[in-house]
C-alpha positions, -999 to 999 in steps of 0.1 A, spaced: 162 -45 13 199 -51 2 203 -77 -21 240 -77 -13 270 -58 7 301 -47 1 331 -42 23 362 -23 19 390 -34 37 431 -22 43 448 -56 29 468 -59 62 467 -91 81 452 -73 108 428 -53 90 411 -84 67 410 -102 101 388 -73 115 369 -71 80 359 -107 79 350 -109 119 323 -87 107 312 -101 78 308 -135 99 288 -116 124 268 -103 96 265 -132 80 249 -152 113 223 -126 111 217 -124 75 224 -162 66 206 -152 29 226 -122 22 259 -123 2 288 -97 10 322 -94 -7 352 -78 6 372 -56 -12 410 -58 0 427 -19 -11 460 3 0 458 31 21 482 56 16 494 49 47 500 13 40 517 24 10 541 52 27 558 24 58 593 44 54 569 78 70 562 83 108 525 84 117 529 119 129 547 134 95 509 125 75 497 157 95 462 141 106 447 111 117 432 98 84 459 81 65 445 47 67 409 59 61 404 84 35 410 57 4 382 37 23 358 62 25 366 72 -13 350 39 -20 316 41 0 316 80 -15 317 64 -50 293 39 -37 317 11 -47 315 -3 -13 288 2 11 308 -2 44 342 2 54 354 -15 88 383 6 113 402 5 139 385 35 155 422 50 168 425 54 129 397 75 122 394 112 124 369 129 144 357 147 121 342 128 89 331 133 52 298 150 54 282 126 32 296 94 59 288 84 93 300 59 119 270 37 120 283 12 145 308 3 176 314 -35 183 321 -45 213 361 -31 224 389 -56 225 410 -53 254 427 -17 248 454 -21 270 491 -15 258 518 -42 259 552 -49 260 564 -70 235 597 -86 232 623 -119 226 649 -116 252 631 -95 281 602 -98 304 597 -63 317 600 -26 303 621 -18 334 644 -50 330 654 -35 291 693 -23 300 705 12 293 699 27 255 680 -5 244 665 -2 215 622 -3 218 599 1 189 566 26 185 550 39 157 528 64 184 539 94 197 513 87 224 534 57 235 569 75 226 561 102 251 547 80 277 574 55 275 602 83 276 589 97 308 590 58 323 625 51 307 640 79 295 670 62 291 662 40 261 667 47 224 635 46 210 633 40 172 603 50 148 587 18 137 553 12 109 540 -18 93 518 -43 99 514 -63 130 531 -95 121 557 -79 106 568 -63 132 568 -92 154 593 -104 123 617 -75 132 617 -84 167 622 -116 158 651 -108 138 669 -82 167 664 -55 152 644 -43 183 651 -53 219 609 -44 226 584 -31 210 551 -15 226 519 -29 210 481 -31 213 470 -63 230 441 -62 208 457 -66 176 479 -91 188 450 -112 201 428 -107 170 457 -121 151 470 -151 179 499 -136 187 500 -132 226 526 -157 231 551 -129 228 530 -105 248 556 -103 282 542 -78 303 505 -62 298 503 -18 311 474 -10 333 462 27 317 477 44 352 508 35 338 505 38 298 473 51 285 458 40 254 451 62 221 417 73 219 392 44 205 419 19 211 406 -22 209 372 -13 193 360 -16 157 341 13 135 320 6 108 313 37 83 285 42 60 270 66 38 245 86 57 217 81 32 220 42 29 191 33 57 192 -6 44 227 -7 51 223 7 93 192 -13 98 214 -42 88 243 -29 108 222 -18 141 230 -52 163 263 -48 162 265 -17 179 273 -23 213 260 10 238 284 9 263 314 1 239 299 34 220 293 55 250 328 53 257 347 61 225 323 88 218 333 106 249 370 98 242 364 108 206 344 138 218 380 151 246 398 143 213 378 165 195 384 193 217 420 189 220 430 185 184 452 212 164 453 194 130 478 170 136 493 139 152 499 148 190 502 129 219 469 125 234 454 95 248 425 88 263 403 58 280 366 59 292 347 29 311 316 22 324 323 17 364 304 -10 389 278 17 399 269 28 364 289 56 356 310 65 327 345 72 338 369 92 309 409 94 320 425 119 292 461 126 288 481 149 271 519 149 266 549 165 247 568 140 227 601 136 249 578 128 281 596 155 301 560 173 305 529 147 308 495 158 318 463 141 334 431 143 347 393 123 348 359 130 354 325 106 352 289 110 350 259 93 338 269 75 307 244 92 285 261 129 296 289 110 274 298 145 254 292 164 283 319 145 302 344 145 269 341 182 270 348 186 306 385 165 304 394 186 279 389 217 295 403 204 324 436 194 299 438 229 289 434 245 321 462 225 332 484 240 302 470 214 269 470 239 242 504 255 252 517 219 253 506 207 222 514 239 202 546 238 213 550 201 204 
């Protein structure tokens, strides 16, 4: 029995927002229990001048979180899952997947409603080379500028002009209430999402059994199924590094699991795609069989090259 819990937390807006929404969850359920959150830097929040893609893998706002729950100085540590590698510490595991957030992509801006009404070598924002790539292939014709930092400021800089758009998650902007400068929202046939996008990881140390038997009923199946299976084509497609991939699975009126993957090069002039579904508990199975169907249609080339 835990007598308390401890949660490590980024210190972003965005990132305390998603740490206390689960300590309120956990909270309803154990009304007796007290849990503290601990509010660190990652390097990545400490490194905003750096692209994303320069870090050279997916971990930069993890890996000082999970340096906590390996010192057992915390005992959870909540994520975005698009942040987390696929491949964890040994000694950590992702214990639970809450219910996803809308993981759509949006359009974000003061003066304009639409990507396609942005004029000529406008300026749009993205921190993503997923979104850079996708984006460059719609409008290639737009000047798009590296952006970092946290949520709300960034909506500052738009604020400010020093973007004409930016390209954000919706979910973000709803977790911290600022849709009202959401202007137009992308369907995933037109901008497909990172992988994991929307939905909220909770990490643990493999051996802590107290600590998943308390974190068990917030892990919502389907919400799971699907991110594995995107985390699984992920997997499969990775070369060490920040590439343009995205992906998106769902669970479809008659049951199935459906997984759209996409792979891209950075200036959008090449973009590849493909799905496949199945029975959502052949969720790895259909991960696996994207990605292959990404390579056969030229992947690895693509992203080596990139």
């Amino acid at each position: 029995m835990k007598r308390s819990l401890r949660i490590v937390s980024r210190q972003s807006k965005l990132a305390l927002w998603q740490a206390e929404f689960v300590q309120q969850k956990l909270q309803a359920l154990h009304p007796n229990l007290p849990i503290e959150i601990i509010g660190i830097q990652s390097k990545g929040d400490k490194n905003v001048d750096i692209p994303l893609y320069e870090f050279g893998d997916k971990g930069v706002f993890v890996a000082d979180l999970e340096g906590y729950l390996l010192n057992d100085t915390a005992d959870i540590a909540v994520h975005s899952v698009k942040d987390m590698p696929n491949v964890l510490p040994k000694d950590l595991e992702l214990a639970a997947i809450l219910q996803r957030e809308d993981p759509r992509e949006v359009f974000v801006s003061v003066e304009f409603p639409t990507l396609e009404s942005l004029p000529a070598r406008a300026i749009i924002g993205t921190s993503s080379l997923t979104r850079q790539s996708q984006i460059r292939a719609l409008r290639p014709d737009l000047s798009i500028t590296f952006l970092r930092g946290a949520v709300d400021n960034r909506i500052s800089q738009l604020q400010e002009g020093k973007y004409d758009a930016m390209i954000l998650a919706v979910a973000g902007l709803k977790r911290l209430g600022l849709t009202e400068y959401i202007q137009q929202i992308f369907e995933p046939a037109q901008l497909l999402p990172s992988v994991g996008q929307g939905a909220l990881g909770i990490e643990c140390r493999k051996n802590d059994k107290a600590t998943k038997r308390l974190l068990q009923p917030l892990h919502h199946l389907p919400t799971a199924r699907c991110v594995l299976a995107e985390r699984k084509m992920e997997q499969r497609l990775e070369t060490g590094s920040e590439l343009p991939i995205a992906g998106l699975a769902n669970i479809t009126p008659d049951g199935n699991l459906r997984l759209q993957g996409l792979v891209a090069s950075p200036d959008g002039r090449r973009i590849l795609k493909t799905s496949h579904h199945g029975k959502p508990d052949t969720l790895l199975t259909i991960g696996e069989i994207v990605a292959e169907q990404l390579i056969a249609l030229g992947a690895h080339e693509l992203l080596c090259t990139s």
